[in-house]
PAVEX-314204 format. One record per residue: residue in one letter; x, z, y of N, C-alpha, C, CB in turn; residue number from 1. Coordinates in steps of 0.02 Angstrom, whole numbers, plus 50000, padded with zeros to 5 digits. Each point is the difference from the previous one (the first is absolute). Glycine has a CB too. Layout:
BEGIN
<site residuo="A" n_east="X" n_up="Z" n_north="Y" ca_east="X" ca_up="Z" ca_north="Y" c_east="X" c_up="Z" c_north="Y" cb_east="X" cb_up="Z" cb_north="Y" num="NUM"/>
...
//
This chain:
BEGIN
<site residuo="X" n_east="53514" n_up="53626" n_north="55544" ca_east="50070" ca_up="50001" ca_north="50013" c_east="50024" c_up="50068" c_north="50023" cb_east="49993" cb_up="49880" cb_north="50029" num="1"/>
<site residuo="X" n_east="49971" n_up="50132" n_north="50019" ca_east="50020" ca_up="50075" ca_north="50022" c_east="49955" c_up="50060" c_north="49955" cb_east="50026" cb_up="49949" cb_north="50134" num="2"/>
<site residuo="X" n_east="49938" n_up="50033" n_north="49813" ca_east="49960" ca_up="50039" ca_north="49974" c_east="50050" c_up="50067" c_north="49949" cb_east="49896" cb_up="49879" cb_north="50009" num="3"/>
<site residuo="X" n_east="50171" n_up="50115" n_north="49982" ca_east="50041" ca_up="50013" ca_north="49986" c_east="50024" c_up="50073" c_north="50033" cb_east="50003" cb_up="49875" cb_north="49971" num="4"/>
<site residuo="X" n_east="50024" n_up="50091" n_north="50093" ca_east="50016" ca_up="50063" ca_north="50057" c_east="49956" c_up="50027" c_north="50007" cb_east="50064" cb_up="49963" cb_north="50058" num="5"/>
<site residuo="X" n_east="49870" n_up="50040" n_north="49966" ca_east="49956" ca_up="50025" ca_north="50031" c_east="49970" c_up="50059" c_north="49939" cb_east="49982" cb_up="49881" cb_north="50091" num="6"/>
<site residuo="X" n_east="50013" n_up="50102" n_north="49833" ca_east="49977" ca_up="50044" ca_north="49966" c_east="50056" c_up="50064" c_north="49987" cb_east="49920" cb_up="49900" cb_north="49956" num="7"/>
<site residuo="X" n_east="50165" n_up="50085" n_north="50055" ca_east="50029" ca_up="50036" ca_north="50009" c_east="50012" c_up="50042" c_north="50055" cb_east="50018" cb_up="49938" cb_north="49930" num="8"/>
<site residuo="X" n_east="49972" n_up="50024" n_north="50105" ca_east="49991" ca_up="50051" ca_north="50047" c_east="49924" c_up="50030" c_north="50020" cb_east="50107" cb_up="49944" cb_north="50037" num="9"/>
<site residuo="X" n_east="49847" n_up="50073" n_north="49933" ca_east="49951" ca_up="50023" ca_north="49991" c_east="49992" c_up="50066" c_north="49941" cb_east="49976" cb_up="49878" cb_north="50051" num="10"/>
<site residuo="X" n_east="50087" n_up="50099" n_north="49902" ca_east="50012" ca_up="50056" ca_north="49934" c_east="50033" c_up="50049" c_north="50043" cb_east="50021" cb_up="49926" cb_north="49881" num="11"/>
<site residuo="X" n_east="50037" n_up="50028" n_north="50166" ca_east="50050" ca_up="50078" ca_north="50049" c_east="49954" c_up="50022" c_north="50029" cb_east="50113" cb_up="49967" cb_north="50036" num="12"/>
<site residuo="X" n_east="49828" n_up="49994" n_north="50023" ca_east="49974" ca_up="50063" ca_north="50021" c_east="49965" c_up="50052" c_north="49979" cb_east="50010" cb_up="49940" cb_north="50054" num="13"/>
<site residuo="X" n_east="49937" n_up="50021" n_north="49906" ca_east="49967" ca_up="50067" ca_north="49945" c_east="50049" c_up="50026" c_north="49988" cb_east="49913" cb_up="49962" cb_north="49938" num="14"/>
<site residuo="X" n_east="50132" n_up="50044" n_north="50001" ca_east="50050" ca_up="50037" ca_north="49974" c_east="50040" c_up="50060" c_north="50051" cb_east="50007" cb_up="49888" cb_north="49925" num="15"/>
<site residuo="X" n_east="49993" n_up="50104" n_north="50144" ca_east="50017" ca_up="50026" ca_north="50055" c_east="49949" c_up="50050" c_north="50014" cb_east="50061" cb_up="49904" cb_north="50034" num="16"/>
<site residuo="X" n_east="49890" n_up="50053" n_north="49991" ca_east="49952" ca_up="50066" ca_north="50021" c_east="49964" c_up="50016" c_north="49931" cb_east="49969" cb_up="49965" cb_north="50138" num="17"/>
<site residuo="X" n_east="50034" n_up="50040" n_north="49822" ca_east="49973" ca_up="50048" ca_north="49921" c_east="50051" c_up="50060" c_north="50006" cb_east="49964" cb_up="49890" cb_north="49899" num="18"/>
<site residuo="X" n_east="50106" n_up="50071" n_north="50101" ca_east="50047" ca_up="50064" ca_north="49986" c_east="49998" c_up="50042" c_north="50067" cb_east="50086" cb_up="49935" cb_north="49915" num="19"/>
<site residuo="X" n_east="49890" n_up="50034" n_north="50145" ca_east="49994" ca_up="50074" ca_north="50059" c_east="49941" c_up="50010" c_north="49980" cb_east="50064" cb_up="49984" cb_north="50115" num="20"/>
<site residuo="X" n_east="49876" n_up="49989" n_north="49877" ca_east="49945" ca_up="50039" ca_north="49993" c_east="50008" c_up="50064" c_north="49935" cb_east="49933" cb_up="49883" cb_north="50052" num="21"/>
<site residuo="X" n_east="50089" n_up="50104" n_north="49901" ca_east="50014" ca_up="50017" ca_north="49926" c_east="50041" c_up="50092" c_north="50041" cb_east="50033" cb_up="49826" cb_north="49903" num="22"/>
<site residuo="X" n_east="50031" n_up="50155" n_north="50131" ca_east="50039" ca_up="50051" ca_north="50053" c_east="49944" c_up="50040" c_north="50046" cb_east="50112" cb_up="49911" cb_north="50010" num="23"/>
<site residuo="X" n_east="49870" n_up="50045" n_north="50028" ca_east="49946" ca_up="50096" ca_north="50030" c_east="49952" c_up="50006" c_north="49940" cb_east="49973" cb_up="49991" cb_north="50158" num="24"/>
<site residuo="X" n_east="49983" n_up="49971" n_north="49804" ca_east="49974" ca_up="50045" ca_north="49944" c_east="50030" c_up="50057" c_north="49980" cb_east="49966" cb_up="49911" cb_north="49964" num="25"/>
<site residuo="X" n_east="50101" n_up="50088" n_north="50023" ca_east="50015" ca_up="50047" ca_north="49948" c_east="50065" c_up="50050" c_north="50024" cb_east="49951" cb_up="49906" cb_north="49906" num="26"/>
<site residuo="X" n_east="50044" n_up="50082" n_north="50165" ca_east="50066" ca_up="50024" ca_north="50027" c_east="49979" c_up="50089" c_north="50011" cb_east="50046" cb_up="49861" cb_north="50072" num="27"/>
<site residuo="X" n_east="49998" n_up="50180" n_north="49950" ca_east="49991" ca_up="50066" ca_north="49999" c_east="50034" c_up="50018" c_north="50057" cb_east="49987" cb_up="50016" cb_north="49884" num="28"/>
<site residuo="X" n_east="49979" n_up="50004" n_north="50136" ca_east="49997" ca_up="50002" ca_north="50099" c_east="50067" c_up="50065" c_north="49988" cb_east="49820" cb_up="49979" cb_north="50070" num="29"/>
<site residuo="X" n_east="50230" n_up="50012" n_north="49956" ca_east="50066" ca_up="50036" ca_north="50022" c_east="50009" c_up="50046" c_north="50029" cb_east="50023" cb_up="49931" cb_north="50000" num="30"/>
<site residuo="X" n_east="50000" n_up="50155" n_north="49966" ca_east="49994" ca_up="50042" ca_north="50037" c_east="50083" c_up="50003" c_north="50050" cb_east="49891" cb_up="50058" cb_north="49902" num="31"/>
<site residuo="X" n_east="50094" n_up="49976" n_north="50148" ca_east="50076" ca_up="50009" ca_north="50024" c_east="50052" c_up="50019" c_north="49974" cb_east="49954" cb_up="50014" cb_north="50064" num="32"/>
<site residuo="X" n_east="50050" n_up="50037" n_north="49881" ca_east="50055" ca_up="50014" ca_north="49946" c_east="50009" c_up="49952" c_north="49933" cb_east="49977" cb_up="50119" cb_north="50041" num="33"/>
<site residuo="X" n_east="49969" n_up="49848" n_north="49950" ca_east="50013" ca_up="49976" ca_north="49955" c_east="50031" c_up="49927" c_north="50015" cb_east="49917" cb_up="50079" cb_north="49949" num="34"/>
<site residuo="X" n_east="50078" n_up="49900" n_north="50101" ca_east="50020" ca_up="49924" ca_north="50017" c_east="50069" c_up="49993" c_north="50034" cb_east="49875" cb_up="49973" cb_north="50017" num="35"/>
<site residuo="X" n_east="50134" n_up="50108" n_north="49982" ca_east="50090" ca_up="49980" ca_north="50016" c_east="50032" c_up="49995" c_north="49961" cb_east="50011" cb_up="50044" cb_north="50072" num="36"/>
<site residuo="X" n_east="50053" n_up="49924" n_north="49958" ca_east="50046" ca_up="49992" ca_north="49937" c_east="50037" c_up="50047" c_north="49952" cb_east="50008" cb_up="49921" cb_north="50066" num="37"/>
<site residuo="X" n_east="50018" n_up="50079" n_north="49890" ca_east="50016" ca_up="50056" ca_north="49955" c_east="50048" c_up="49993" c_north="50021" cb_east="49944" cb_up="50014" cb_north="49909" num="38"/>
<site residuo="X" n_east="50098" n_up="50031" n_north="50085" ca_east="50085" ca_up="50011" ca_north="50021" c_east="50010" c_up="50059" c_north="49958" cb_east="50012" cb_up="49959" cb_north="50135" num="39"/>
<site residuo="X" n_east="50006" n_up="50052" n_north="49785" ca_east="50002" ca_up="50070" ca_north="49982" c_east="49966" c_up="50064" c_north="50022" cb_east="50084" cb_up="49948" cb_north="49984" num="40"/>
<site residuo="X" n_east="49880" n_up="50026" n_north="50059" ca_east="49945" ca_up="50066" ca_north="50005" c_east="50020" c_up="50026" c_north="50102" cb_east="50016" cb_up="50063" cb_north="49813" num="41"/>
<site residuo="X" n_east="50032" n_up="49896" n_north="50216" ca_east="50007" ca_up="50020" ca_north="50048" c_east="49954" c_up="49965" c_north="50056" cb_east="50106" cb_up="50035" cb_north="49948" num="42"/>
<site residuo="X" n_east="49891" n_up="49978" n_north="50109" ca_east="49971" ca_up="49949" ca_north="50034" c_east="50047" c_up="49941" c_north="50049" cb_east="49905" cb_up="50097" cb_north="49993" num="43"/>
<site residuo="X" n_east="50051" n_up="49844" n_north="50021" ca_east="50050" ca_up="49975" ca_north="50011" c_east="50013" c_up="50010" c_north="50075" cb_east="49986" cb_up="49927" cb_north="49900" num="44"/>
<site residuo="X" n_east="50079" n_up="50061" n_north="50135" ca_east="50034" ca_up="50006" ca_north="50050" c_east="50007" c_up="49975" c_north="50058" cb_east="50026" cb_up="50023" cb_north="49928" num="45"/>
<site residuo="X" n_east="49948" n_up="49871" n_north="50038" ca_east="49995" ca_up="49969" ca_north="50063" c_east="49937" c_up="49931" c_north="49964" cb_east="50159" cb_up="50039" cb_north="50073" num="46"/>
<site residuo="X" n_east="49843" n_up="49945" n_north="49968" ca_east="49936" ca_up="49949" ca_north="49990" c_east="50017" c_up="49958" c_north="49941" cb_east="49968" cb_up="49990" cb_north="50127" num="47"/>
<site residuo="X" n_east="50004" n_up="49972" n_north="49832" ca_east="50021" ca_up="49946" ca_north="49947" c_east="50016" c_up="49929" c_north="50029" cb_east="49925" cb_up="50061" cb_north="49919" num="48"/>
<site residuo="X" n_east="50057" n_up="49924" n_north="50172" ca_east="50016" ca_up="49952" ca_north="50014" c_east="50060" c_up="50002" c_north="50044" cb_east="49892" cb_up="49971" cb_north="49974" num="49"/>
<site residuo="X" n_east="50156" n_up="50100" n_north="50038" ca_east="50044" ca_up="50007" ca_north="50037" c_east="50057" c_up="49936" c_north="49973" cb_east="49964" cb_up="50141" cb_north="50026" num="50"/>
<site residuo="X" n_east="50074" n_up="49848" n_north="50040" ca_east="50053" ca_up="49959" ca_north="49995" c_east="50067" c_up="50028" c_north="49951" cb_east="49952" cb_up="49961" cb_north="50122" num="51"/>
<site residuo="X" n_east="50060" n_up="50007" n_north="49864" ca_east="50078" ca_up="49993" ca_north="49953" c_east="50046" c_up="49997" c_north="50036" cb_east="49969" cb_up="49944" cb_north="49920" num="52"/>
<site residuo="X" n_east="50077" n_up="50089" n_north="50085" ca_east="50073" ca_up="49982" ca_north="50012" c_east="50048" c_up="49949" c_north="49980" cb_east="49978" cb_up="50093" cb_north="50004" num="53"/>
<site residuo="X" n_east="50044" n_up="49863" n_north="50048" ca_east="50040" ca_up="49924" ca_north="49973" c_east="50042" c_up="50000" c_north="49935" cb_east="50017" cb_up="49976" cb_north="50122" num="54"/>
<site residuo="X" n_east="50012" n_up="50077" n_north="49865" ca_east="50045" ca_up="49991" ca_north="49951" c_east="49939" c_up="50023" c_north="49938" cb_east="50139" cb_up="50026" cb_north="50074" num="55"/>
<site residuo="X" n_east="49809" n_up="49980" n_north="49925" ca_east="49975" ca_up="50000" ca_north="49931" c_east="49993" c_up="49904" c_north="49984" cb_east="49918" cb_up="50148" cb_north="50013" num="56"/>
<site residuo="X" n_east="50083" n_up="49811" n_north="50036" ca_east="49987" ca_up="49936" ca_north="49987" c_east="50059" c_up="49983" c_north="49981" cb_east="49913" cb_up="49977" cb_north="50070" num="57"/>
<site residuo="X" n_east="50144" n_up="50026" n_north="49926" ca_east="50029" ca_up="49976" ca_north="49993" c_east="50036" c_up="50048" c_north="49919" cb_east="49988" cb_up="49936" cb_north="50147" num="58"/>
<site residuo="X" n_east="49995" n_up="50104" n_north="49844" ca_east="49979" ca_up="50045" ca_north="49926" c_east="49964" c_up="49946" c_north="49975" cb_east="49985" cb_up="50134" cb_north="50027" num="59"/>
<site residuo="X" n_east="49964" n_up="49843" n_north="49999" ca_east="49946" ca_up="49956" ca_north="49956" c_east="50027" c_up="49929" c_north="49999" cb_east="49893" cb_up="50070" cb_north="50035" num="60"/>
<site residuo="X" n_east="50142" n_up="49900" n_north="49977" ca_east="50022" ca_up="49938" ca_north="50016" c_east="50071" c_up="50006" c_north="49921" cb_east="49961" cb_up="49989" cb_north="50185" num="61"/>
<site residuo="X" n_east="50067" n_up="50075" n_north="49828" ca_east="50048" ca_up="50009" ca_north="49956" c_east="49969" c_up="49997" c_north="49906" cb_east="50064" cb_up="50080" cb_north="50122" num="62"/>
<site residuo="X" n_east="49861" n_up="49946" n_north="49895" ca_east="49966" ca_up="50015" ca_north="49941" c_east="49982" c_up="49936" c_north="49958" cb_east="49957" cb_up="50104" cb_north="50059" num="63"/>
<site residuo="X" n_east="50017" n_up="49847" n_north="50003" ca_east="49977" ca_up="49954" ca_north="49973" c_east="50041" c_up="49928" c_north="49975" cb_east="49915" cb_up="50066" cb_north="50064" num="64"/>
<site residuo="X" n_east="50158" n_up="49962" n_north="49977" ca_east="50057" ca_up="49950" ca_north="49968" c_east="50023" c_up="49996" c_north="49950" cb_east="50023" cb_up="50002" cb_north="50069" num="65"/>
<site residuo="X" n_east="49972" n_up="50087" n_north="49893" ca_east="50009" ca_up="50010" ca_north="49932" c_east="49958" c_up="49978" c_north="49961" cb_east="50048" cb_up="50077" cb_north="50024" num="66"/>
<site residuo="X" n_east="49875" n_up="49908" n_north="50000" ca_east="49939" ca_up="49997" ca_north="49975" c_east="50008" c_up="49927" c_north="49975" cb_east="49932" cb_up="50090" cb_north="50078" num="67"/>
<site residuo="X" n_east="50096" n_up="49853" n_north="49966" ca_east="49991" ca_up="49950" ca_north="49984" c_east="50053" c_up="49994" c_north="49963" cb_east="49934" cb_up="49966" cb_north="50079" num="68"/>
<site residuo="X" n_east="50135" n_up="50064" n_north="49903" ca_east="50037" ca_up="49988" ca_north="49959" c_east="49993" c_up="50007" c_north="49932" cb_east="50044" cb_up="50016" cb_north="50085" num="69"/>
<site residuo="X" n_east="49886" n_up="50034" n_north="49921" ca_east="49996" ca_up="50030" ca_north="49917" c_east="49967" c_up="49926" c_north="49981" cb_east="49969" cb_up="50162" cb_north="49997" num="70"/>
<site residuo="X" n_east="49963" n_up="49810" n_north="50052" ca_east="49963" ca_up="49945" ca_north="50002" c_east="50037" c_up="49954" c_north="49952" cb_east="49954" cb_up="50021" cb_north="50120" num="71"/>
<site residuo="X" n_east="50108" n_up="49962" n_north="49910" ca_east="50036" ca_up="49946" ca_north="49989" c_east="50065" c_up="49997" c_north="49933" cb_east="49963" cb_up="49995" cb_north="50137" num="72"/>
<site residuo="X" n_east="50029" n_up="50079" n_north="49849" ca_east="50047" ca_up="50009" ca_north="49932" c_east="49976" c_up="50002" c_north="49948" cb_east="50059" cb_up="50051" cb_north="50046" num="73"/>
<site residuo="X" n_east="49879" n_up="49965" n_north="49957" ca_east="49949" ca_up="50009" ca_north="49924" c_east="49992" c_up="49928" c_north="49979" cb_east="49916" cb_up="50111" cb_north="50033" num="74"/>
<site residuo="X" n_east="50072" n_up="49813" n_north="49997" ca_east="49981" ca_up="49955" ca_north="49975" c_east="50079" c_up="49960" c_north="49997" cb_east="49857" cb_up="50013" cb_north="50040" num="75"/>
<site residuo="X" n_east="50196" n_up="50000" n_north="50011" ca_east="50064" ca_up="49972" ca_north="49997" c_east="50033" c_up="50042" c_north="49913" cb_east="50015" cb_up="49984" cb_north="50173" num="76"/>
<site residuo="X" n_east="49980" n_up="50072" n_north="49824" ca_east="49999" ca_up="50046" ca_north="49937" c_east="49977" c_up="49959" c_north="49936" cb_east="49969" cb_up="50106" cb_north="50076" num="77"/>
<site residuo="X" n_east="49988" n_up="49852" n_north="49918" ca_east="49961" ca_up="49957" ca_north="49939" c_east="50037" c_up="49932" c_north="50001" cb_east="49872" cb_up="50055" cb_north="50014" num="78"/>
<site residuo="X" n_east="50145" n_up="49908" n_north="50057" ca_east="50029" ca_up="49925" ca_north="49973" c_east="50056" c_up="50014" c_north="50015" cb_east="49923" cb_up="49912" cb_north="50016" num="79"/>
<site residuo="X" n_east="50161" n_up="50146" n_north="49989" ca_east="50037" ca_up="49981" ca_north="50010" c_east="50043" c_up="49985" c_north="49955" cb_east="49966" cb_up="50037" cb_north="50078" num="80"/>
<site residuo="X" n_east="50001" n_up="49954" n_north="49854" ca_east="50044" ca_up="49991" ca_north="49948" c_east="49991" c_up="49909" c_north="49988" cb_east="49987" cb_up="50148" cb_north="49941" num="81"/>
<site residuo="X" n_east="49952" n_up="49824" n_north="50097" ca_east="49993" ca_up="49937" ca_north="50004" c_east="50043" c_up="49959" c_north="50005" cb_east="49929" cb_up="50031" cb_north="50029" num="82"/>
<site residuo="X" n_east="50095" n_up="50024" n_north="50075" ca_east="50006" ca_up="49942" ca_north="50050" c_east="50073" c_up="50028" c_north="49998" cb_east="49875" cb_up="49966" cb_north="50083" num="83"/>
<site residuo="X" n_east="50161" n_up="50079" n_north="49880" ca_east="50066" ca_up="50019" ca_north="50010" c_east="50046" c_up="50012" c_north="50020" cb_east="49970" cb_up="49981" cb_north="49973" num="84"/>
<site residuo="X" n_east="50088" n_up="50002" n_north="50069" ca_east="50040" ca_up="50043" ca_north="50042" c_east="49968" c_up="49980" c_north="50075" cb_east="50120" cb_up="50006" cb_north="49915" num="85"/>
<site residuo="X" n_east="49855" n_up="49943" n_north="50115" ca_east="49957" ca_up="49989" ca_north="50064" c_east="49948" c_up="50044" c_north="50010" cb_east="50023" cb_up="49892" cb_north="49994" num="86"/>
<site residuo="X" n_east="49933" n_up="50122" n_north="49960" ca_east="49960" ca_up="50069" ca_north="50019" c_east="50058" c_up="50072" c_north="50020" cb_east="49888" cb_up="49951" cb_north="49901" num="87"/>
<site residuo="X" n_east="50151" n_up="50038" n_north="50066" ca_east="50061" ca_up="50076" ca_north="50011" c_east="49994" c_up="50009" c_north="50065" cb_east="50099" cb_up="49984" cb_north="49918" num="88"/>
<site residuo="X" n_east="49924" n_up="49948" n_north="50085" ca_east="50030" ca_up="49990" ca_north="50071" c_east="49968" c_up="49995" c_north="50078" cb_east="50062" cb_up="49948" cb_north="49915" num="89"/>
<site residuo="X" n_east="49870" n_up="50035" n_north="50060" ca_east="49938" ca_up="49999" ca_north="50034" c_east="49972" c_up="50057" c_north="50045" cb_east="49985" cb_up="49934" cb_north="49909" num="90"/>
<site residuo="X" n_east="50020" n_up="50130" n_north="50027" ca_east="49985" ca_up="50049" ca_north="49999" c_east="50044" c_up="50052" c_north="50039" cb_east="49945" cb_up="49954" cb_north="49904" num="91"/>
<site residuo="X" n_east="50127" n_up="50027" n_north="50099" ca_east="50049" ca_up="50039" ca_north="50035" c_east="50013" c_up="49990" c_north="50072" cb_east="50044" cb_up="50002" cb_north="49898" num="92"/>
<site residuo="X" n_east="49931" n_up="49924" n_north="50099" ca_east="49983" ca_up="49986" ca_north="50077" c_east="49924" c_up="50039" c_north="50032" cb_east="50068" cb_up="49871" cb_north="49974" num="93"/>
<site residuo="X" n_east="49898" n_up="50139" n_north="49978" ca_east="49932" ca_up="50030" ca_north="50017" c_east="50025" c_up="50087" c_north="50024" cb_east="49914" cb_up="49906" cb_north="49897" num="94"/>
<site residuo="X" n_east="50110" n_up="50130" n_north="50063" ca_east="50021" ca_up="50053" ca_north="50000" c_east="50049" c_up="50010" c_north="50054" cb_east="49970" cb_up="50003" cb_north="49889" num="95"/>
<site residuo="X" n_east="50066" n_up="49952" n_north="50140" ca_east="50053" ca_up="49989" ca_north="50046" c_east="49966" c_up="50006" c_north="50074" cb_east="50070" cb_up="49919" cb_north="49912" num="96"/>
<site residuo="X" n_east="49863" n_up="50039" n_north="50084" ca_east="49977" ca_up="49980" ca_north="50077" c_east="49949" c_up="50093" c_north="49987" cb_east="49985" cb_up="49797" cb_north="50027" num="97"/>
<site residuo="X" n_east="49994" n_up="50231" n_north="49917" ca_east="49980" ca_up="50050" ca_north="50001" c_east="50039" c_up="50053" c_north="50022" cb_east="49942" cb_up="49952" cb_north="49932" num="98"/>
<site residuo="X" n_east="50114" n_up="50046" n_north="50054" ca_east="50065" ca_up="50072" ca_north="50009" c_east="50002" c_up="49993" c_north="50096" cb_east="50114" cb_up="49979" cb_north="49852" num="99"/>
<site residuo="X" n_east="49897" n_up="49948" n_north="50162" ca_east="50015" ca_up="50010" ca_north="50083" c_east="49925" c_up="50005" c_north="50026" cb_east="50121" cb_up="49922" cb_north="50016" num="100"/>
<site residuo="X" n_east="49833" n_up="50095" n_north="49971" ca_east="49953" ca_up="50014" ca_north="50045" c_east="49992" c_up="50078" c_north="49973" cb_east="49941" cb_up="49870" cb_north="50027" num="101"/>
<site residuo="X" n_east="50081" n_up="50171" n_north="49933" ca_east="49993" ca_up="50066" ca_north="49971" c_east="50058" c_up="50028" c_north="50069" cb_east="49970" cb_up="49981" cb_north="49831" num="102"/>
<site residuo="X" n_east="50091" n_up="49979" n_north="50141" ca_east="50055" ca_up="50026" ca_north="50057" c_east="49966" c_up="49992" c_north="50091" cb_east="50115" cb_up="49946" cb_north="49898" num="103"/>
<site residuo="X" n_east="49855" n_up="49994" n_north="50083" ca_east="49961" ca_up="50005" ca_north="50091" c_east="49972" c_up="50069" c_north="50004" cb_east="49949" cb_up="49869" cb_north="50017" num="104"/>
<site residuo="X" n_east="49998" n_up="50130" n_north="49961" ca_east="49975" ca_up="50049" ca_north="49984" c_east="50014" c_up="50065" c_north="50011" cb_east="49982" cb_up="49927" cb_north="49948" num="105"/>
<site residuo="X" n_east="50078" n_up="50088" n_north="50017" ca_east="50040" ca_up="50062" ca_north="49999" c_east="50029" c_up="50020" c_north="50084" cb_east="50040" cb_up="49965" cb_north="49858" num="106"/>
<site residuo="X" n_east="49964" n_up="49970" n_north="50153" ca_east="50061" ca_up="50000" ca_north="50065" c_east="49938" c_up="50021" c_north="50060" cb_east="50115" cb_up="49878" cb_north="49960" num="107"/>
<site residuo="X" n_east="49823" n_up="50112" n_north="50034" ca_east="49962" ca_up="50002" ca_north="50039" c_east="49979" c_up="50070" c_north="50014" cb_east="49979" cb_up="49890" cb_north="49970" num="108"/>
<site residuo="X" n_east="50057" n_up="50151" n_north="49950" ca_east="49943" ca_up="50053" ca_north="50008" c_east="49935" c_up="50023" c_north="49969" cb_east="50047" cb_up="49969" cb_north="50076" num="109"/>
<site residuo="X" n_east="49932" n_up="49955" n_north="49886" ca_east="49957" ca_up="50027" ca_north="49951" c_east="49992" c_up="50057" c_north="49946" cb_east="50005" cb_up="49905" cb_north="50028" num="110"/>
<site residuo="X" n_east="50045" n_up="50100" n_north="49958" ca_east="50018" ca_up="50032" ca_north="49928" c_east="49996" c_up="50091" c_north="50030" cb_east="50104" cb_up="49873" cb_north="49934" num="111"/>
<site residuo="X" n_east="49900" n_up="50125" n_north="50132" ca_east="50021" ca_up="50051" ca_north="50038" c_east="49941" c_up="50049" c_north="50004" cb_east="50084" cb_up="49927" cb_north="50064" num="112"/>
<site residuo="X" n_east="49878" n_up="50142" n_north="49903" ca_east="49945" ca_up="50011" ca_north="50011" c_east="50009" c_up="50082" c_north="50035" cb_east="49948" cb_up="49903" cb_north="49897" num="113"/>
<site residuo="X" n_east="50083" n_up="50090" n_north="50168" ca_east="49997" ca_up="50073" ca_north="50031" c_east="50014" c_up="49944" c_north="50098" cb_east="50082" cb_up="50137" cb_north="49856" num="114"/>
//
C-alpha cells in the first residue's frame, strides 16, 4: 500500500544527493574576482543582499498588475468573439479596477523616482 510513496520518495532522495554529490565532483572552487558579480566591468558598491527602498515595492506591485493583465488578455483575446459584448464589458471593468490602483499608485508616489 505504501510501497508506492516510499519508492518515491527514495528516487527524491537518491536523485538529491547524486545531484549534490555529482556538484562537489565537478564544482570549481571560486576565485575572489571571479565570483563577483559582473556589473559592466565595475565593481560592485553595496552588498547583493542590501535592503531596497519602499517605493521600489510598490514599482513592483505596479509591474505585476500589468503582468496579470497581459495574463488575462491573451486567453480573453481568443473567446471574445464567442462570448460577445459581456466579455467587452468584462474586460472594461477589469481595466477599470486596473486604472484606480495605477492612479493609487501614482497618488502615493510610486511612479515618483527622485
Amino acid at each position: 500500500m505504501y510501497a508506492g510513496i516510499a519508492s518515491m520518495l527514495l528516487v527524491c532522495l537518491v536523485g538529491g544527493v547524486g545531484a549534490y554529490l555529482l556538484h562537489r565532483l565537478t564544482a570549481v572552487a571560486p576565485e575572489a574576482l571571479v565570483s563577483l558579480p559582473f556589473q559592466s566591468g565595475w565593481r560592485p558598491e553595496e552588498h547583493a543582499l542590501s535592503r531596497y527602498h519602499v517605493r521600489w515595492y510598490l514599482a513592483t506591485l505596479i509591474f505585476l498588475a500589468f503582468d496579470v493583465e497581459m495574463l488575462f488578455m491573451y486567453p480573453w483575446a481568443v473567446v471574445v468573439v464567442e462570448m460577445g459584448f459581456s466579455a467587452i464589458v468584462e474586460m472594461f471593468v477589469f481595466l477599470a479596477a486596473l486604472l484606480i490602483a495605477v492612479v493609487w499608485a501614482w497618488r502615493e508616489g510610486a511612479l515618483r523616482w527622485s
